[in-house]
C-alpha positions in Angstrom: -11.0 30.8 46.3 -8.2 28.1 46.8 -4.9 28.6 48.0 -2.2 28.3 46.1 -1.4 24.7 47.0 -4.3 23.3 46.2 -4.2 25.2 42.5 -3.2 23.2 39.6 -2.0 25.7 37.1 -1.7 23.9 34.0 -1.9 27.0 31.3 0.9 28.9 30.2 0.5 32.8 29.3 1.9 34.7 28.0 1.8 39.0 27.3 0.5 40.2 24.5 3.6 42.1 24.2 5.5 38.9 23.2 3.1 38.1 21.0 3.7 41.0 18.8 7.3 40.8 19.1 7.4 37.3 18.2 5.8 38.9 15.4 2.2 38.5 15.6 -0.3 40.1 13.8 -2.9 41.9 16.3 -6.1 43.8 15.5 -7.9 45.8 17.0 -11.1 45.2 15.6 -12.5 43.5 12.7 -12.8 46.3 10.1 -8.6 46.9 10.9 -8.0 43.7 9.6 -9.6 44.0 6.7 -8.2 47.1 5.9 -4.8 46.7 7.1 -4.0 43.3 6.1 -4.6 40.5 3.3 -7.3 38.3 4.0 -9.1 35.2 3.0 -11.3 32.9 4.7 -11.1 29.5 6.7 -14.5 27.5 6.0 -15.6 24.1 7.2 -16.5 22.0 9.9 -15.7 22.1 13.4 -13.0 19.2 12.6 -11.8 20.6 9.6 -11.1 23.9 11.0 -9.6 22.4 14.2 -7.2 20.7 11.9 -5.9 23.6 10.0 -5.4 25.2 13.0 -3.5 22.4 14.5 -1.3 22.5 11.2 -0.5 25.8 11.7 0.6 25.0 15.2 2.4 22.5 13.9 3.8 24.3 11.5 5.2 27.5 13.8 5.5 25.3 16.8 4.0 25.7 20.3 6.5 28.5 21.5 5.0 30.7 18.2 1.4 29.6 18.4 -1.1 31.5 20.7 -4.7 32.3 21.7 -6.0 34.7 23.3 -9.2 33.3 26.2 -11.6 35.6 27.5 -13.5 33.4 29.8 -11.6 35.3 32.7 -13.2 38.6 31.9 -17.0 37.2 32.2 -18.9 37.3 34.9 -19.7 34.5 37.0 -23.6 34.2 35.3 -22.0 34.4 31.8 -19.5 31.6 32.8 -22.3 29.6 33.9 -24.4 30.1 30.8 -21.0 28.8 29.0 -20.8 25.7 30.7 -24.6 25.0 30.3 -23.5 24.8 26.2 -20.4 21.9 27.2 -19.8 19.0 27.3 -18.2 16.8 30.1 -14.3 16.5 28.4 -14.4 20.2 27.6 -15.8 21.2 31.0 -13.3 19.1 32.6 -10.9 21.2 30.4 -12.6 24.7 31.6 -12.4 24.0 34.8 -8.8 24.3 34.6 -9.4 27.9 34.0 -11.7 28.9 36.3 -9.0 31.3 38.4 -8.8 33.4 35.4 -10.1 37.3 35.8 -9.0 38.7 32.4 -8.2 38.5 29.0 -5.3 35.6 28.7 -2.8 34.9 26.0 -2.4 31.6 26.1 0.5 29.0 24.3 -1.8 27.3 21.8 -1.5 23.6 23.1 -3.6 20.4 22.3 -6.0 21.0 24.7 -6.6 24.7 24.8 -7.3 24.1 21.0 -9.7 21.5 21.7 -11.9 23.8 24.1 -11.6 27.0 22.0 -12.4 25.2 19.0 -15.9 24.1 20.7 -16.2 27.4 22.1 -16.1 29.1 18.9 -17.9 26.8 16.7 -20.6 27.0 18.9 -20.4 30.9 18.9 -20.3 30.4 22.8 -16.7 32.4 23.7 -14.7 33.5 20.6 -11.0 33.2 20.3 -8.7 34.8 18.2 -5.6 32.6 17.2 -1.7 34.2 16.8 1.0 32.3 15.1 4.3 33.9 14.9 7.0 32.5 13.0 4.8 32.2 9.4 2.8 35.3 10.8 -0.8 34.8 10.7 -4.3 35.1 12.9 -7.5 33.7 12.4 -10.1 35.5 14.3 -13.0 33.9 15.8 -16.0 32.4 14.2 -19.0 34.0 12.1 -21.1 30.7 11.5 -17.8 28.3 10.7 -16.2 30.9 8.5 -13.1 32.7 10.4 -11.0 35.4 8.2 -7.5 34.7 8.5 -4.8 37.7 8.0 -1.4 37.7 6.7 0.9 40.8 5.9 0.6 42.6 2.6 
């Protein structure tokens, strides 16, 4: 493990606490949303979906967009088995987040979007984004289409 000094921290989490009282819509499970919430469905490419989801960050800004990363919470063969599915920019992006051992909330910025948009296009690692101030989630990937919930 490396010390702190040699650590270069470059995420920013947050609680999933704030999340919700930034007003973030969390679920539970799937079949919660669906039943709790209305819902529709984002559908496209990779690209196209990356970009809506980068509007929406846009859109709420970066202190009111989130994602949650479970890459902390796999073991170290499943984190391996991830990697074998990458690509050299987003495993230079990864590798940033190697010291993670749980479930993170993370702000959603540029490149946290890039790597959990590959991760979840490729049904590697789902991720489930939060945006607060127009309250919203889209919930990882089932074959490029991701429901996305909104308050009744």
């Amino acid at each position: 493990m490396m010390n702190d000094e040699n650590k270069n921290v470059c995420y920013k989490n947050v609680t999933l606490e704030k999340i919700k009282r930034l007003g973030g819509i969390y679920i539970e499970n799937i079949q919660e949303g669906f039943d709790s919430y209305n819902f529709s469905y984002l559908e496209g490419t990779k690209d196209e979906i990356q970009k809506e989801i980068k509007r929406l960050q846009e859109k709420n800004g970066i202190a009111y967009s989130f994602v949650d990363f479970y890459y902390g919470r796999l073991s170290n063969k499943e984190k391996e088995k991830v990697k074998q599915h990458l690509e050299e920019p987003y495993l230079k992006i990864l590798n940033k987040y190697e010291d993670l051992n749980d479930v993170t909330y993370l702000l959603l910025e540029d490149e946290i979007l890039c790597l959990t948009s590959e991760l979840n296009a490729k049904e590697i690692l789902f991720s489930t984004y939060y945006f607060c101030k127009y309250p919203c989630t889209i919930w990882g990937n089932y074959q490029l289409k991701y429901p996305v919930f909104t308050n009744k």
